[in-house]
MARDOTI-128386 format. One record per residue: residue number from 1; residue in one letter; chain; x negated, y, z negated of N, C-alpha, C in turn. Coordinates in Angstrom, 3 decimals. Layout:
N
PT  pos  code  unit      n.px      n.py      n.pz     ca.px     ca.py     ca.pz      c.px      c.py      c.pz
PT  NUM     A     A         X         Y         Z         X         Y         Z         X         Y         Z
...
END
This chain:
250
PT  pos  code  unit      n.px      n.py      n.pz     ca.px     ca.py     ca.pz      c.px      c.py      c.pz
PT    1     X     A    -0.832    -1.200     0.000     0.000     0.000     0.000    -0.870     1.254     0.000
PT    2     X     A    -0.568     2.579     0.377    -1.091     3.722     1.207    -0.679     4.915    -0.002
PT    3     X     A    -1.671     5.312    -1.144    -0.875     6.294    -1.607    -1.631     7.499    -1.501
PT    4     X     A    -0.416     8.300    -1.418    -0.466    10.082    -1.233    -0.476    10.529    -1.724
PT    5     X     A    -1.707    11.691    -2.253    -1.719    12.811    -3.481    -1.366    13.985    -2.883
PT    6     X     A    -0.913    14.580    -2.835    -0.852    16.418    -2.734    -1.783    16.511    -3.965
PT    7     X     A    -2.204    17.708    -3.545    -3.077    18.613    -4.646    -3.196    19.688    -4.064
PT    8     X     A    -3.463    20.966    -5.386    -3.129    22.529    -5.373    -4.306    22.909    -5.743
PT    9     X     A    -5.067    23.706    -5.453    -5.804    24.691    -5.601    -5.420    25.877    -6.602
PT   10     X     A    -5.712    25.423    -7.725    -5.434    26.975    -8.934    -6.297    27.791    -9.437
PT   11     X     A    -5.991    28.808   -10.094    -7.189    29.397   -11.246    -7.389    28.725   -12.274
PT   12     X     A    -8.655    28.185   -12.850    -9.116    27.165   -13.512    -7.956    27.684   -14.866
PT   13     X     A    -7.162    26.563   -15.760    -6.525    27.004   -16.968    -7.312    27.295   -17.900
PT   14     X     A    -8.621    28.079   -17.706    -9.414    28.412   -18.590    -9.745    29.959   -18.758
PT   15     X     A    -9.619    30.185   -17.514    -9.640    31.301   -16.800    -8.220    32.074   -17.464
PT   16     X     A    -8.374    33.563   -17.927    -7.780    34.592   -18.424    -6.922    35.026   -17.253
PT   17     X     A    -5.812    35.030   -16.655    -5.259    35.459   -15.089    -5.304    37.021   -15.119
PT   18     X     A    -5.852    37.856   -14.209    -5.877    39.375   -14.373    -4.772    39.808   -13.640
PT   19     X     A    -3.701    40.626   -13.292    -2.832    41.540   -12.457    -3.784    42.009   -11.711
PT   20     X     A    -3.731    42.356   -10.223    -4.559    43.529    -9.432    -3.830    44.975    -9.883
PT   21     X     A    -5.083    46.037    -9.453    -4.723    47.373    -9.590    -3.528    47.600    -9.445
PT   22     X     A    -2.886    47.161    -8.266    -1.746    48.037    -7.485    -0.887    47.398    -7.967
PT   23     X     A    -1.030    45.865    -8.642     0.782    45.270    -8.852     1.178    44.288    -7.875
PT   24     X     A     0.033    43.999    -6.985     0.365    43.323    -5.952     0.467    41.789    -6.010
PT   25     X     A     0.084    41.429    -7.150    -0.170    39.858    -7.479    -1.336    39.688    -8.523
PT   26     X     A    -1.696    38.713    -8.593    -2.900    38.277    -9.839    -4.424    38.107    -9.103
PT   27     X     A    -5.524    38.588    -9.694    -6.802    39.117    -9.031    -7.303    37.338    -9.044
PT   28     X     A    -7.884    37.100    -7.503    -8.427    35.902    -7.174    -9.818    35.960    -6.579
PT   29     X     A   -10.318    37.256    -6.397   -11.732    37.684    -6.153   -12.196    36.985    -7.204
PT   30     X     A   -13.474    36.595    -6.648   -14.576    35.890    -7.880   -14.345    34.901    -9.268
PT   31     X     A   -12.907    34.483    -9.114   -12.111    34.115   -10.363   -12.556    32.459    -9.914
PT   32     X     A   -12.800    31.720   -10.952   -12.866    30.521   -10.937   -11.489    29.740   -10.716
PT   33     X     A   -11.873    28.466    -9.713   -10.691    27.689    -9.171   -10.840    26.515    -9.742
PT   34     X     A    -9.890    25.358    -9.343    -9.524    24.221    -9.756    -8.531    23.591    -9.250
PT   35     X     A    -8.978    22.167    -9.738    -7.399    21.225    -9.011    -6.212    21.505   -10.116
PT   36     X     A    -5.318    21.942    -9.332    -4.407    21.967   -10.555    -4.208    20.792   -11.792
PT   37     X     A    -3.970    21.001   -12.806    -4.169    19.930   -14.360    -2.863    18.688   -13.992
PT   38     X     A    -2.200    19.065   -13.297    -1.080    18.018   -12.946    -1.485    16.927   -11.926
PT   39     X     A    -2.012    17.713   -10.694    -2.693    16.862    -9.502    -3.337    16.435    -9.917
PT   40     X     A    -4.561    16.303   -11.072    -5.329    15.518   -11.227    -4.917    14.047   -12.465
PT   41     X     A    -4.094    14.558   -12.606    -2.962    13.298   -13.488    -3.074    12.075   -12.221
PT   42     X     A    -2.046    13.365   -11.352    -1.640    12.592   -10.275    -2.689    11.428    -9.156
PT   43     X     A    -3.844    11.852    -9.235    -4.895    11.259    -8.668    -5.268    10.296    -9.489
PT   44     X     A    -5.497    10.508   -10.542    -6.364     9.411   -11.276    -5.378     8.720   -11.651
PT   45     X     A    -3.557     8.367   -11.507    -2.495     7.499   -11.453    -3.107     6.607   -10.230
PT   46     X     A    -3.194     7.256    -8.849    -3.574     6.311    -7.869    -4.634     5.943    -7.847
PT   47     X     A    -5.686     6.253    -8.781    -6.610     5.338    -8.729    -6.515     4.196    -9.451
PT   48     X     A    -5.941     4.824   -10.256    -5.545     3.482   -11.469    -5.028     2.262   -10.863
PT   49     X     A    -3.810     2.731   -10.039    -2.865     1.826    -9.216    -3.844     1.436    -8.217
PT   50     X     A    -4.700     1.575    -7.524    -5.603     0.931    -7.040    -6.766    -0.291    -7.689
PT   51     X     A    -7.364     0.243    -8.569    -8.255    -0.577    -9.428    -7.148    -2.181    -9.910
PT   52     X     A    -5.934    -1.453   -10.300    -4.932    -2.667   -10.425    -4.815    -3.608    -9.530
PT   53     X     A    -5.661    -3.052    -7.939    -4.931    -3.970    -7.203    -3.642    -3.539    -6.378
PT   54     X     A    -2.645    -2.602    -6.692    -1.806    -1.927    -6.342    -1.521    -1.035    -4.804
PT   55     X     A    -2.826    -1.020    -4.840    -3.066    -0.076    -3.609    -4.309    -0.418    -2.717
PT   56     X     A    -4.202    -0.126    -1.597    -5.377     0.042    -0.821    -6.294     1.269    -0.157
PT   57     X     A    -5.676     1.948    -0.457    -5.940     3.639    -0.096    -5.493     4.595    -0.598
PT   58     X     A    -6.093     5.417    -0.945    -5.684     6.741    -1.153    -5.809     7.989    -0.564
PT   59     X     A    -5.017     8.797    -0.082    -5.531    10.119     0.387    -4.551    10.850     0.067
PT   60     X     A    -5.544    12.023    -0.098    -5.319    12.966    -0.746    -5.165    14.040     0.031
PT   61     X     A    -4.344    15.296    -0.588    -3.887    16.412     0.866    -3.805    17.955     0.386
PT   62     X     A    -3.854    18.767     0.480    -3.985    20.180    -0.060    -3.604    21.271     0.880
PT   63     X     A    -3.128    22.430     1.198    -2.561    22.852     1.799    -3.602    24.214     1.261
PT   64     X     A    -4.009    25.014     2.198    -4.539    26.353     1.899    -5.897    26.427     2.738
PT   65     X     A    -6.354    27.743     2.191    -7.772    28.157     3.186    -9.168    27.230     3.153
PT   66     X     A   -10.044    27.763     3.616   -11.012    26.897     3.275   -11.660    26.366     2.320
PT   67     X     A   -11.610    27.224     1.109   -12.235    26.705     0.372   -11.480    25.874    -0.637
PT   68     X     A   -10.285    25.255    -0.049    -9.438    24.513    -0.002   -10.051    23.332    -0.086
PT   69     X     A   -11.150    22.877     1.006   -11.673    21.700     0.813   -12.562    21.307    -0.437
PT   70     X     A   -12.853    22.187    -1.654   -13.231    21.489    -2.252   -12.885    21.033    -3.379
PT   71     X     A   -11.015    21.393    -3.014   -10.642    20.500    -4.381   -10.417    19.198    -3.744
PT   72     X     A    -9.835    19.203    -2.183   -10.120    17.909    -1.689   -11.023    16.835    -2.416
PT   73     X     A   -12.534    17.360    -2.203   -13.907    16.996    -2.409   -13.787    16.305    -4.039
PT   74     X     A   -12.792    17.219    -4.894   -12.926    16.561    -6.271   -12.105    15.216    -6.214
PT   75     X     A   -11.170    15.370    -5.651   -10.202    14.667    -5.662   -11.432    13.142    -5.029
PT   76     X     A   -11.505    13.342    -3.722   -12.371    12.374    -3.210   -13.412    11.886    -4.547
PT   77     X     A   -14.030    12.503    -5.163   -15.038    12.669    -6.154   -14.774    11.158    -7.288
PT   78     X     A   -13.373    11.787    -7.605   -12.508    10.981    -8.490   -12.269     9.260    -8.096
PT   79     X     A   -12.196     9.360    -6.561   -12.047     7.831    -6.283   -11.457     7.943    -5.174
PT   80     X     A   -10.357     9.108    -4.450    -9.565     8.946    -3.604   -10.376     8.404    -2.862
PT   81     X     A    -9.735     7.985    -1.237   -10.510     7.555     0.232   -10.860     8.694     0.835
PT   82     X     A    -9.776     9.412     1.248    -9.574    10.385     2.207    -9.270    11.126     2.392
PT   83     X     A    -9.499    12.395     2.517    -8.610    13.943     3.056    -7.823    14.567     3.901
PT   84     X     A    -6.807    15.141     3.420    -5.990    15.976     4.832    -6.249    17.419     4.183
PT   85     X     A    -6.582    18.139     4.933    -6.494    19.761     4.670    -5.727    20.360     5.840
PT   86     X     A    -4.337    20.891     5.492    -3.403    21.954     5.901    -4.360    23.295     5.890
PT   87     X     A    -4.903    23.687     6.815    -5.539    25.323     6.567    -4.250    25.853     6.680
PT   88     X     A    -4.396    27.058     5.955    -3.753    28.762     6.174    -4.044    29.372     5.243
PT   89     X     A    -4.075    30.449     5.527    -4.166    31.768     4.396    -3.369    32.244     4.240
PT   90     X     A    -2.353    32.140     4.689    -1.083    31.848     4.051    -0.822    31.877     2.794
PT   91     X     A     0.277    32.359     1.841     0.538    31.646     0.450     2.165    30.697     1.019
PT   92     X     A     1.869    29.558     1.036     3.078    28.673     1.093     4.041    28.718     0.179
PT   93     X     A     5.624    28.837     0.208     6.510    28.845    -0.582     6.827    27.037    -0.708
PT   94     X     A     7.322    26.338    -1.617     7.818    25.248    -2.490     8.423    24.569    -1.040
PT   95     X     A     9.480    25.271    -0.456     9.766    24.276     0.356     9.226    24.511     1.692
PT   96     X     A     8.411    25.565     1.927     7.605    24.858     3.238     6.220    24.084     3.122
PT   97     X     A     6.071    23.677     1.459     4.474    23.106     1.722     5.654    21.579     1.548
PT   98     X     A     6.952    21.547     1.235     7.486    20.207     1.065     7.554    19.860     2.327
PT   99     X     A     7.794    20.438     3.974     7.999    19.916     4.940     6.843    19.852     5.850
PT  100     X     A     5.971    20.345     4.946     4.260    20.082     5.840     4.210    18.313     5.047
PT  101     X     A     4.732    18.152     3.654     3.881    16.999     3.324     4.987    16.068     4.046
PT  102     X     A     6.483    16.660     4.578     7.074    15.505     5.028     6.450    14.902     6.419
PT  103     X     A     5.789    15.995     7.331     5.660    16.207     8.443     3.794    14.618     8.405
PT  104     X     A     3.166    14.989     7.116     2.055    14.234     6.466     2.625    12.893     6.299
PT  105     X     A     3.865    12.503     5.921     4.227    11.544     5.123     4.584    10.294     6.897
PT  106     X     A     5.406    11.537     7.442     5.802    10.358     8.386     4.675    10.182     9.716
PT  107     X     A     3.574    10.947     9.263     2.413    10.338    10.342     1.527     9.478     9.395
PT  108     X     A     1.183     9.220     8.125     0.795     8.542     7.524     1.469     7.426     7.053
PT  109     X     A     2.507     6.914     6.705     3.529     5.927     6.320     2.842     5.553     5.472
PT  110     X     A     2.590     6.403     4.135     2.459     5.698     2.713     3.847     4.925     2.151
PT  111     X     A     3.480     4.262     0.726     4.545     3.350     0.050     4.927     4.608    -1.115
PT  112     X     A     4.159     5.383    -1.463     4.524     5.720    -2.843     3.199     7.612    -2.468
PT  113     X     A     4.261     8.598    -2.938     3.735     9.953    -3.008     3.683    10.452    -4.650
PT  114     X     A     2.403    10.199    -5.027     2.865    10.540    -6.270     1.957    12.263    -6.587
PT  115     X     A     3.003    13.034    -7.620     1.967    14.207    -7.276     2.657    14.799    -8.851
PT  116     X     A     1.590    16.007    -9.060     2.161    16.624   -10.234     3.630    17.062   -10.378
PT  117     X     A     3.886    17.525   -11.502     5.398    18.213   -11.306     5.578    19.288   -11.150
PT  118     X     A     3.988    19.796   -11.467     4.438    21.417   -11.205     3.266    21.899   -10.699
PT  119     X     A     3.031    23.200   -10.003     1.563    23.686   -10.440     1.789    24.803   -11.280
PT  120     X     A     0.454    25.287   -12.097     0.083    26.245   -13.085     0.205    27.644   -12.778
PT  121     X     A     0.214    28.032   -11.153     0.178    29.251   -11.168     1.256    29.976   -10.669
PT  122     X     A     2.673    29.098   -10.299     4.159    29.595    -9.477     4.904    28.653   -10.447
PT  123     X     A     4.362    27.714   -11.038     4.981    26.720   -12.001     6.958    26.808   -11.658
PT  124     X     A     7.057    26.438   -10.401     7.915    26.478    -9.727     8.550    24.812    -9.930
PT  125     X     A     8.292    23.674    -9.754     8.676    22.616   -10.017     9.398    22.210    -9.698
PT  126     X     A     8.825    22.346    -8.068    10.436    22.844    -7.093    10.015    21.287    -5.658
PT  127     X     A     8.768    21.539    -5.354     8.279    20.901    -4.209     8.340    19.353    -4.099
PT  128     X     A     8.283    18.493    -5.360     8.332    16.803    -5.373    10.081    16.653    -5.400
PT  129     X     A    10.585    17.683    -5.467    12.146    17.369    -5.201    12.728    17.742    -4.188
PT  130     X     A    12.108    18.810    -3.369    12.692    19.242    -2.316    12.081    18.182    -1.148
PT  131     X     A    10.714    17.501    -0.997    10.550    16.185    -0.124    11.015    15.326    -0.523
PT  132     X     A    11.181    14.868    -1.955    12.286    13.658    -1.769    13.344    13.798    -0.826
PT  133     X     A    14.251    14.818    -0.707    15.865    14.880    -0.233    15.141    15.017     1.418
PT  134     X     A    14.334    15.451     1.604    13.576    15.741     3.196    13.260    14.207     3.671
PT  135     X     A    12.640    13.485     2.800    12.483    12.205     3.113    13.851    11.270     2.993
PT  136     X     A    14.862    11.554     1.986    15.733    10.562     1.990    15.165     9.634     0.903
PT  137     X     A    13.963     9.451     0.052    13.411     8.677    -0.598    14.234     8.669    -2.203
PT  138     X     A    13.271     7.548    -2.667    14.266     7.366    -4.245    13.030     8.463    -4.741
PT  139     X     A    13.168     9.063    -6.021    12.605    10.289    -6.773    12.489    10.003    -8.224
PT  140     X     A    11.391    10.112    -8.986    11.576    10.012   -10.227    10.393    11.531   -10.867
PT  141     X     A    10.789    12.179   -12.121    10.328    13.338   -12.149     9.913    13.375   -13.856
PT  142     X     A     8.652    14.268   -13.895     8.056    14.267   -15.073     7.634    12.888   -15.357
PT  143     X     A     7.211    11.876   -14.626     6.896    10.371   -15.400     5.797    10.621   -16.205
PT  144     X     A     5.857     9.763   -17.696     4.752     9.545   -18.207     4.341     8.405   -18.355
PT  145     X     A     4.827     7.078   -17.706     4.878     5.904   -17.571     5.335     5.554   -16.114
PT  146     X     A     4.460     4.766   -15.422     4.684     4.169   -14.328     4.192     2.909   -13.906
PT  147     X     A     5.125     1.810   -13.405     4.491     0.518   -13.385     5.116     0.087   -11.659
PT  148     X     A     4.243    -0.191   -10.942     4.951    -0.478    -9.151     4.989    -1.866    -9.362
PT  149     X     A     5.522    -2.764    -8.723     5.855    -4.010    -8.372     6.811    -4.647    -7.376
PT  150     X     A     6.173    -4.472    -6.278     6.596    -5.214    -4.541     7.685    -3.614    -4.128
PT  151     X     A     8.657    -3.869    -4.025     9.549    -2.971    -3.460    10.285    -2.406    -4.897
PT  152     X     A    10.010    -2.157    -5.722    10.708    -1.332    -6.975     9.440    -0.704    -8.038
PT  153     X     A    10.344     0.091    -8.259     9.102     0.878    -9.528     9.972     1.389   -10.924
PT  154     X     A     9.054     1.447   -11.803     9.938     1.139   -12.834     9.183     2.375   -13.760
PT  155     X     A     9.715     4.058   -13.910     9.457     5.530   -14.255    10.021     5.025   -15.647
PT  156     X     A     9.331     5.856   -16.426    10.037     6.553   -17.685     9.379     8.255   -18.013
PT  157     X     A    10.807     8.646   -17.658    10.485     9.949   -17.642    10.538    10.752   -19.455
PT  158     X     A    10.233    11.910   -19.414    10.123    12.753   -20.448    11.465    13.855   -20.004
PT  159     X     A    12.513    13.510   -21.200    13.703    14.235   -20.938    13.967    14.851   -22.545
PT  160     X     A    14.912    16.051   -22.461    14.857    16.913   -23.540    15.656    15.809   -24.797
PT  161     X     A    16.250    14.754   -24.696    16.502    13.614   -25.819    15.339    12.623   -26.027
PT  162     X     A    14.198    12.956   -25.277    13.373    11.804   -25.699    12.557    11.146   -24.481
PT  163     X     A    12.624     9.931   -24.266    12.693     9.339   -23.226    13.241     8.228   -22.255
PT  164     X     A    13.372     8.249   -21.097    14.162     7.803   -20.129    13.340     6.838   -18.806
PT  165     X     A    14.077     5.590   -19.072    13.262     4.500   -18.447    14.187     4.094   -17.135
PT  166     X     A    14.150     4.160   -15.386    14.703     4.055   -14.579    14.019     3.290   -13.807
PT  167     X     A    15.090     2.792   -12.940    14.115     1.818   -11.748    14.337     2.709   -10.169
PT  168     X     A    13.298     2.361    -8.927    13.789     2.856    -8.421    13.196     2.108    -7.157
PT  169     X     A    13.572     2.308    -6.077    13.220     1.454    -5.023    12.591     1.994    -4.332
PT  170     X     A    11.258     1.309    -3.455    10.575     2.092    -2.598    10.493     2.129    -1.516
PT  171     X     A    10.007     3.603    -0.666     9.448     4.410    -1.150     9.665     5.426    -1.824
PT  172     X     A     9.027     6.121    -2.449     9.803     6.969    -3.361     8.650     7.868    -3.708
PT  173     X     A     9.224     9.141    -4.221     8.021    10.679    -4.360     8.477    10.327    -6.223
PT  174     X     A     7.303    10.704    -6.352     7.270    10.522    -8.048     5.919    12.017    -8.511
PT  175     X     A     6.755    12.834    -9.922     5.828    13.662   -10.018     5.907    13.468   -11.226
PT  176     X     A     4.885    13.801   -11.876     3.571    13.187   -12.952     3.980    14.228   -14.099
PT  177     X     A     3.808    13.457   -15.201     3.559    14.359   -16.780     2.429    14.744   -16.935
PT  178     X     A     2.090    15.572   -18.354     1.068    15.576   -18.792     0.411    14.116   -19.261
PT  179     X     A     1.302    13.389   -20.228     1.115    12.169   -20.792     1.299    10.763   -20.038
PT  180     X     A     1.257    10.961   -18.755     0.895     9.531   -17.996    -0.361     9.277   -18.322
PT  181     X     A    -1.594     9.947   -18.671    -3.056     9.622   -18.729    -4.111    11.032   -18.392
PT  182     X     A    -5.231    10.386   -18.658    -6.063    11.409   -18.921    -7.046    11.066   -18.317
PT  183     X     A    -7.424    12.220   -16.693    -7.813    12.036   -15.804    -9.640    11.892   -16.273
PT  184     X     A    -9.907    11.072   -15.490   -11.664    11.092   -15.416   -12.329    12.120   -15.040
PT  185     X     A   -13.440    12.109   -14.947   -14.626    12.870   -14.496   -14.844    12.239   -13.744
PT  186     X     A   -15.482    12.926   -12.525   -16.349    12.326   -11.349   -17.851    12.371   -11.573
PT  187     X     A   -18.594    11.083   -11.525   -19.459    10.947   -11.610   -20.711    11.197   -10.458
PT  188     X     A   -21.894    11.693   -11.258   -22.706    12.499    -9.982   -23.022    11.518    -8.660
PT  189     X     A   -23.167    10.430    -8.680   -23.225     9.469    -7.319   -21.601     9.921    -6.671
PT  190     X     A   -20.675     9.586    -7.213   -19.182     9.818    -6.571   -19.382    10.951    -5.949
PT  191     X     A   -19.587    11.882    -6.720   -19.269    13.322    -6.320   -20.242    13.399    -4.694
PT  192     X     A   -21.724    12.751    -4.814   -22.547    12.773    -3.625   -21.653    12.064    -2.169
PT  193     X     A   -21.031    10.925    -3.074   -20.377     9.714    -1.752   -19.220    10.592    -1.163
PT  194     X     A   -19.029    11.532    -2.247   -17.603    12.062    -1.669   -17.495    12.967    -0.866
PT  195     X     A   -18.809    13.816    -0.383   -19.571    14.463     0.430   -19.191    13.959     1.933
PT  196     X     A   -19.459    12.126     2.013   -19.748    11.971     2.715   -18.061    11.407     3.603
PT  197     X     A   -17.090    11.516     2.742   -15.702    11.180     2.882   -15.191    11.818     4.152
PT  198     X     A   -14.426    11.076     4.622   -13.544    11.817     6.203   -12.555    13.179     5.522
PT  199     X     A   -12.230    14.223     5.597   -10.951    15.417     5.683   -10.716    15.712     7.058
PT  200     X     A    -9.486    15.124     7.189    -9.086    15.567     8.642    -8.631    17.022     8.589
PT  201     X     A    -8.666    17.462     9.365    -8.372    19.515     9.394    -6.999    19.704     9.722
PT  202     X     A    -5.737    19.836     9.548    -4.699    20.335    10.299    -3.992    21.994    10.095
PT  203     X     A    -3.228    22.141    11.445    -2.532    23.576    10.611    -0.825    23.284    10.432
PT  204     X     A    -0.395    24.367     9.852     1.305    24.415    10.088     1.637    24.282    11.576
PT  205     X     A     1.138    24.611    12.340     1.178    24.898    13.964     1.171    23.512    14.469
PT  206     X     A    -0.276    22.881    13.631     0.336    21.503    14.284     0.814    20.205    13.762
PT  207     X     A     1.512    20.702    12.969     2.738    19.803    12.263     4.310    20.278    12.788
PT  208     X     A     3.969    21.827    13.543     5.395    22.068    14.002     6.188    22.418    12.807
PT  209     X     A     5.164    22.855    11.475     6.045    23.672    10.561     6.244    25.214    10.821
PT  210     X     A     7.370    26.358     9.997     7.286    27.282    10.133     6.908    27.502     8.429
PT  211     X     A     6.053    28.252     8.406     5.712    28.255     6.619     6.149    30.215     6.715
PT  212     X     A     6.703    30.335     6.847     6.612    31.958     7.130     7.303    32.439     5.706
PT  213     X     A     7.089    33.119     4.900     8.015    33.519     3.299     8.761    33.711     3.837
PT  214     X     A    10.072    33.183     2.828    11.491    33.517     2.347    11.499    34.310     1.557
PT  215     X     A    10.834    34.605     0.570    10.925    35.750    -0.809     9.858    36.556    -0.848
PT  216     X     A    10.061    37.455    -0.843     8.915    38.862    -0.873     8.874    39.284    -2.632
PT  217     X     A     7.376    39.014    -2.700     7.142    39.457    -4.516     7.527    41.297    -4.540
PT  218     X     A     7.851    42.003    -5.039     7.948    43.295    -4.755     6.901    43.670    -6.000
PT  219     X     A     6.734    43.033    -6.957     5.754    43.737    -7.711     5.631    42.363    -8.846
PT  220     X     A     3.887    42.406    -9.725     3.696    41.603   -10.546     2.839    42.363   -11.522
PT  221     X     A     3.475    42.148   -12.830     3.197    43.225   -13.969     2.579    41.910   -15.080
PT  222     X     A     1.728    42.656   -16.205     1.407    41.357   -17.555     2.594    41.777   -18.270
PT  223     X     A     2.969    40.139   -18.873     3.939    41.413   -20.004     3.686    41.648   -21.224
PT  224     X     A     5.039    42.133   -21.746     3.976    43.089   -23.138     3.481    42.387   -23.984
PT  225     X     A     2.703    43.384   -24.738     1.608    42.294   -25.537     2.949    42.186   -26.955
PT  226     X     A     2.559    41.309   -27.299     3.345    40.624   -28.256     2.869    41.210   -29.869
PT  227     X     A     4.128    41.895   -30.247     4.097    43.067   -31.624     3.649    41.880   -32.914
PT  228     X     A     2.758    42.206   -34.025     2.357    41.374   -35.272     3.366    41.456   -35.837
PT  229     X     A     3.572    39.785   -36.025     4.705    39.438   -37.417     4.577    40.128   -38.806
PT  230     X     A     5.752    39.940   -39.517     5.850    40.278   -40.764     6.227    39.359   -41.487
PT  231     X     A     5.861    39.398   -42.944     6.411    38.716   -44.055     7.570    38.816   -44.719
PT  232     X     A     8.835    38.312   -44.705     9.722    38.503   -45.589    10.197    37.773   -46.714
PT  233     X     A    10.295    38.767   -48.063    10.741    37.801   -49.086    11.893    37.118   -49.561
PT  234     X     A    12.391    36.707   -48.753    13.879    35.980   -48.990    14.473    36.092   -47.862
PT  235     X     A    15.254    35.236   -47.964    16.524    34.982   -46.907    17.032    35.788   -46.347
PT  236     X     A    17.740    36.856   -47.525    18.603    37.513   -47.294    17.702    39.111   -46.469
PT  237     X     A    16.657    38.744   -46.848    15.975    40.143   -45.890    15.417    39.613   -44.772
PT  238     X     A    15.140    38.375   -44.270    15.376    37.720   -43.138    16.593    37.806   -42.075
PT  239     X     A    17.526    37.790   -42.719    18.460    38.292   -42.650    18.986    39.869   -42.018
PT  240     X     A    18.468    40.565   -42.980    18.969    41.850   -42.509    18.364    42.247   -41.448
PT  241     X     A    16.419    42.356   -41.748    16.107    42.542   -40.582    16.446    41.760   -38.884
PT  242     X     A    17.222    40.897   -38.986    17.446    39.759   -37.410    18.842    40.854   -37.348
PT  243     X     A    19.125    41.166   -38.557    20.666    41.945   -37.565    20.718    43.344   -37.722
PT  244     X     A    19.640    43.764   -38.202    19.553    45.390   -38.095    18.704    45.890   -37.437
PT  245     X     A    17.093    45.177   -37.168    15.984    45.814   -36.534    15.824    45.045   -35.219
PT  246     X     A    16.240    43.986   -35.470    15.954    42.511   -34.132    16.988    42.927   -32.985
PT  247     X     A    18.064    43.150   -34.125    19.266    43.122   -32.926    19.682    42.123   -32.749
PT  248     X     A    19.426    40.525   -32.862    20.001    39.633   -32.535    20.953    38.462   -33.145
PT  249     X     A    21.684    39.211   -34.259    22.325    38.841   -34.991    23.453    39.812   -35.243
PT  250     X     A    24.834    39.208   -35.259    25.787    40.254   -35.571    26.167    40.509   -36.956
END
C-alpha cells in the first residue's frame, strides 16, 4: 500500500510570530521555518505503518515556493521515499491546496492519506475534510490511535466527551492528533540519503487547478496584551467585581 503525506511549511513554533509594519500579514523575512508539528505526526504514522509492514511507500507532498523543498527533504530525512512539490508563491486557501492533493491523489492511487489536522499558522482545520468529500473517501479526524488491516481501519479519535473509536473502510483521508506519537529525528546518514531522494516539481497549472483567493485578509493586527490578574478575598468580591468591573455577569 502507497501512503500520502501532505506537509506545510510553517514558522518554527518556537519562533515569536511578528505583524509587518503596514498590517499586511505576519513578518516571514529571515524568520525561521519548519514542518508543521502536525505533519510531522503525520509522517512518522507512515513510517511506522511501514516498518509494520503496512506499507510500501511513502511520499510525501507540500505545496509552496522553493524553499518549500526542504521541508520535503525533512520529511524524506525521516524515512519517507519520495517527493511531490506543488511550486507557487502563491498563499493557497484550504480548499484549493485540497484539490491540488485531489488532483495528487488520483495520479498517484495511494490506499490511505494521512496528514495533520491542522496547520499552526491559518490553524484552519479545514483541508483533510474538504478532500475527503472531493475524493468521496471514508474520513476520520483528530486520530490519536490508528491501526490499518486489509480494506478497513480502525481511528479513535479525540472528541470533547473523551474518546471515540470508529471503523472505516478504505481508502480513506485521516488527520492526525497531537497524541498519535512522537515524531523522530532524522538521523545524519538519513538526512545525507535524503539528499539523494527523487521530488518531482509540479505547478497548479499543471494539475489544471485554479488556486486563485477567495478571501482577501484586509488587515492583521497582535492582540492586546493581556491586563495582570488580581487577588480577591472571597466569593462575594469575586463576585462583585465579574458583575460590576468585568461586565459579565448580571
Amino acid at each position: 500500500m502507497k501512503v500520502l503525506v501532505p506537509v506545510k511549511r510553517v514558522i518554527d513554533y518556537n519562533v515569536k510570530v511578528r505583524v509587518k509594519a503596514d498590517n499586511s500579514g505576519v513578518e516571514l523575512a529571515n524568520v525561521k521555518m519548519a514542518m508543521n508539528p502536525f505533519c510531522e505526526i503525520a509522517v512518522e504514522e507512515a513510517i511506522r505503518l511501514k516498518e509494520a509492514g503496512g506499507a510500501d511507500e511513502i511520499v510525501v507532498v507540500s505545496i509552496g515556493g522553493k524553499q518549500t523543498q526542504e521541508t520535503i527533504r525533512t520529511g524524506l530525512a525521516m524515512g519517507a521515499d519520495r517527493g511531490i512539490h506543488i511550486e507557487t508563491d502563491d498563499e493557497v486557501e484550504p480548499l484549493g491546496v485540497a484539490k491540488l492533493l485531489q488532483k495528487v491523489v488520483e495520479e498517484e492511487a495511494p490506499g490511505v492519506v494521512i496528514m495533520g489536522k491542522q496547520a499552526i499558522d491559518g490553524d484552519n482545520n479545514q483541508t483533510g475534510q474538504m478532500l475527503s468529500a472531493l475524493l468521496n473517501w471514508s474520513m476520520a479526524t483528530f486520530v490519536s490511535k490508528l491501526e490499518i488491516s486489509g480494506d478497513e481501519a480502525s481511528a479513535t479519535r479525540e472528541v470533547d466527551g473523551g474518546l471515540e473509536t470508529i471503523k472505516l473502510k478504505m481508502p480513506a483521508v485521516v488527520t492526525v492528533d497531537l497524541r498519535l506519537n512522537e515524531p523522530r529525528y532524522a538521523s545524519l546518514p538519513n538526512i545525507m540519503k535524503a539528499k539523494k531522494k527523487p521530488i518531482d516539481e509540479k505547478t497548479p497549472a499543471d494539475l489544471g487547478v485554479d488556486t486563485a483567493a477567495r478571501v482577501k485578509t484586509l488587515k492583521v493586527v497582535e492582540p492586546p496584551a493581556r491586563e495582570a490578574g488580581v487577588k480577591v478575598a472571597s466569593a462575594a468580591e469575586l463576585v462583585e467585581k465579574l458583575k460590576n468591573e468585568a461586565k459579565v455577569i448580571g
